[in-house]
N, C-alpha and C positions, 0 to 999 in steps of 0.2 A: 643610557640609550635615548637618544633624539625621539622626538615624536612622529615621524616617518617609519622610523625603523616598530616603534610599538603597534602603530598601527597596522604593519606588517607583517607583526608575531601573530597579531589578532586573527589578519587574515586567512595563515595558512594554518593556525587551530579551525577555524571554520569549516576549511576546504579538507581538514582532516577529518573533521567530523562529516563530512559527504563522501570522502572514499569512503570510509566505515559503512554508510549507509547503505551505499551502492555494493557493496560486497557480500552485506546480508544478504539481499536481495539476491543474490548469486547465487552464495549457498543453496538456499531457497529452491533456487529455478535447477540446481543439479540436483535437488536430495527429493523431490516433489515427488517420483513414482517411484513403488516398490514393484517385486515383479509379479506376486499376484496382479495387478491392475494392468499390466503388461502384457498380460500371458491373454488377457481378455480381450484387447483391444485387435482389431483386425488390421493386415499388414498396412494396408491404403491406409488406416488411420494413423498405425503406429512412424511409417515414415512422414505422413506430413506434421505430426507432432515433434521430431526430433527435428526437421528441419527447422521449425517455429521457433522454436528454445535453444536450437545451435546461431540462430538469427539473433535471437533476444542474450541469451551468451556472451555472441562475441561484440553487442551493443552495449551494453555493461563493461565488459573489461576495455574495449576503447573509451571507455569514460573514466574508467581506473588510470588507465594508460596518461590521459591527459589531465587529469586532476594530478599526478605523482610528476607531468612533467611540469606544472603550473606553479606547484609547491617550486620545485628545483628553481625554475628561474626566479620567483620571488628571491628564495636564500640568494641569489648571486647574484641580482641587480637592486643599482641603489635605484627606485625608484623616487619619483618628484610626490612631493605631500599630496599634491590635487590628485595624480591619477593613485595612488596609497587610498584613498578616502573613497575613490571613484570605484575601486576592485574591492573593497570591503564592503560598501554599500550594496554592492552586489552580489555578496557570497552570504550577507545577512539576511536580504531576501529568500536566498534560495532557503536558508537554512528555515527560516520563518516559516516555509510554504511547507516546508519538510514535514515541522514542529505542531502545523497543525494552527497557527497562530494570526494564519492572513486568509483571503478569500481566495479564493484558484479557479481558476476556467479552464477546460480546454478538451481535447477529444476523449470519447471515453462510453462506457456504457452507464445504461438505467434497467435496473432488473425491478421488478415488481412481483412478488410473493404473497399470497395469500392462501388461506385453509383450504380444504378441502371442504365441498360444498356437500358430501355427502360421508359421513362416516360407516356406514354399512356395508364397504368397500375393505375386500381383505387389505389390511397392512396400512389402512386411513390413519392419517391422526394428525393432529394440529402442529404446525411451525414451534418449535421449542429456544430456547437459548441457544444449545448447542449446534441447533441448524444455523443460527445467525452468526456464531464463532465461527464455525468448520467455513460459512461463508466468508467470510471477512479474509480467514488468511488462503483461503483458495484466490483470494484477488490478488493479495498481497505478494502469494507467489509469483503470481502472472504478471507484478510487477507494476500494480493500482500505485499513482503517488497520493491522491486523497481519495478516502470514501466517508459516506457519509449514510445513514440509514434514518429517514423520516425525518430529513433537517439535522440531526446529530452527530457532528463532524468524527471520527472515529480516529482517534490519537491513541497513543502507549498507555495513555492510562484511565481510557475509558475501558469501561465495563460492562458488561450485559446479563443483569440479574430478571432470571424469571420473578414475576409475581404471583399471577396463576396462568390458565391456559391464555397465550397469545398476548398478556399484557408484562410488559419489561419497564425495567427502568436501565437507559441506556444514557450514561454520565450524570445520571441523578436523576434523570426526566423521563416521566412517564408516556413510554409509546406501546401502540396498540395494531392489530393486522387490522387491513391488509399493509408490506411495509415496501417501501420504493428504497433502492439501494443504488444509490450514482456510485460510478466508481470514473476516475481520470484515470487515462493508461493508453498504449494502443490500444484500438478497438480489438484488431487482429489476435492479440498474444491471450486479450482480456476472453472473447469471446469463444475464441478454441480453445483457454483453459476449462471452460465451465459448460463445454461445449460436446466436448469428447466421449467416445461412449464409455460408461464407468465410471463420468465424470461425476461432476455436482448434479447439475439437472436431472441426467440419462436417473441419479441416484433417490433422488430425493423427489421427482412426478410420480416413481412410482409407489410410493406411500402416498400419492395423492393429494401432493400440496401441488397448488398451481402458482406456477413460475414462468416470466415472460420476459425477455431479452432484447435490449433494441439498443444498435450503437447509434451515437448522440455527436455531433460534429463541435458543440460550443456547450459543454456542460458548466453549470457556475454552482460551486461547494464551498459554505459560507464557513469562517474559522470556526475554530473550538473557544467554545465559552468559560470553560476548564483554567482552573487557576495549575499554571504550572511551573508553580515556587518549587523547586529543590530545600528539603528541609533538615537532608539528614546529609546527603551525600557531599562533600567539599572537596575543591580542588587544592589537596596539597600535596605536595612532594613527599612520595613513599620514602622514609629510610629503612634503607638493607644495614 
């Protein structure tokens, strides 16, 4: 195999691993509501929610669509070395940005969460881990490409350990409320996910944590500082 053709294998393992990506993502955005949540929401909201996610849907699967036609013509043309080098360098990037591994910019929201200032309040009680989890992939489903909570770029294998009330360690490092959560994504999809009644917010003001939403036109989310060496896992050929 010439060094064109290698370079070429490289590329569409890459562009493989981005359909994959992109089709989590999918899943995600069809499996997101059960019908309790459903049954609660009012009709004006419930149709402008499915038209949102039938938007966001068939944006994803035209990105399937053309990542699967991109593979195809790589297998069937011989491409020239320079533009081989030129479509790799580009499909590495994206994957980089995926991995959590490069800086990212671009449109998106900033939420800011803090306690509740008064615990005397039926059903008060301070921001937990599982509030910052349940957050994380309520973005994820709306289809966030990076987030990040207090500076701490939030990759596959960070983690979010309570220590006591309100203080975590989130990829080893110690953060404390009140906490700022950028997330990149449309504003649109990000904002009426978390938005909706029965949603995140509607769910989690009324225990009294104060949450504040503002979409951000040039948001900048700096990489993960996260060593992320594969140590167990190798790429070899299964025999059946």
């Amino acid at each position: 195999m010439n060094k064109t053709k290698i370079i070429m294998a490289i590329t569409i393992g890459i562009m493989s691993f981005m359909m994959i990506y992109v089709m989590l993502i999918q899943f995600s955005i069809v499996n997101e509501y059960d019908g309790e949540e459903v049954e609660l929401m009012r009709e004006t909201e419930l149709k402008e929610t499915l038209a949102s996610y039938k938007e966001k849907y068939e944006e994803i699967n035209n990105q399937i669509i053309d990542i699967n036609t991109r593979i195809e013509e790589y297998q069937k043309d011989e491409k020239s070395e320079e533009d081989a080098i030129a479509l790799l360098e580009e499909e590495v990037e994206q994957k980089n940005m995926l991995l959590g591994i490069t800086d990212v910019q671009g449109e998106g929201i900033v939420i800011t969460m803090n306690n509740p200032s008064d615990y005397t309040e039926e059903d008060s009680r301070p921001i937990s881990a599982s509030d910052l989890v349940m957050l994380i992939n309520e973005l994820r489903m709306a289809g966030a490409e990076a987030i990040s909570i207090n500076g701490q770029r939030i990759i596959a294998k960070s983690d979010v350990v309570e220590i006591r009330e309100s203080i975590f360690h989130i990829n080893g490092q110690r953060v404390t409320a009140p906490f700022t959560i950028k997330a990149i994504g449309d504003i649109k999809y990000l904002t009426s996910a978390l938005s909706i009644k029965g949603g995140y917010i509607d769910t989690y003001t009324k225990n009294g944590i104060k949450i504040h939403l503002e979409g951000q036109s040039n948001i900048v989310i700096e990489k993960s500082t996260q060593n992320m060496t594969i140590n167990y896992a190798k790429g070899e050929e299964v025999k059946k």
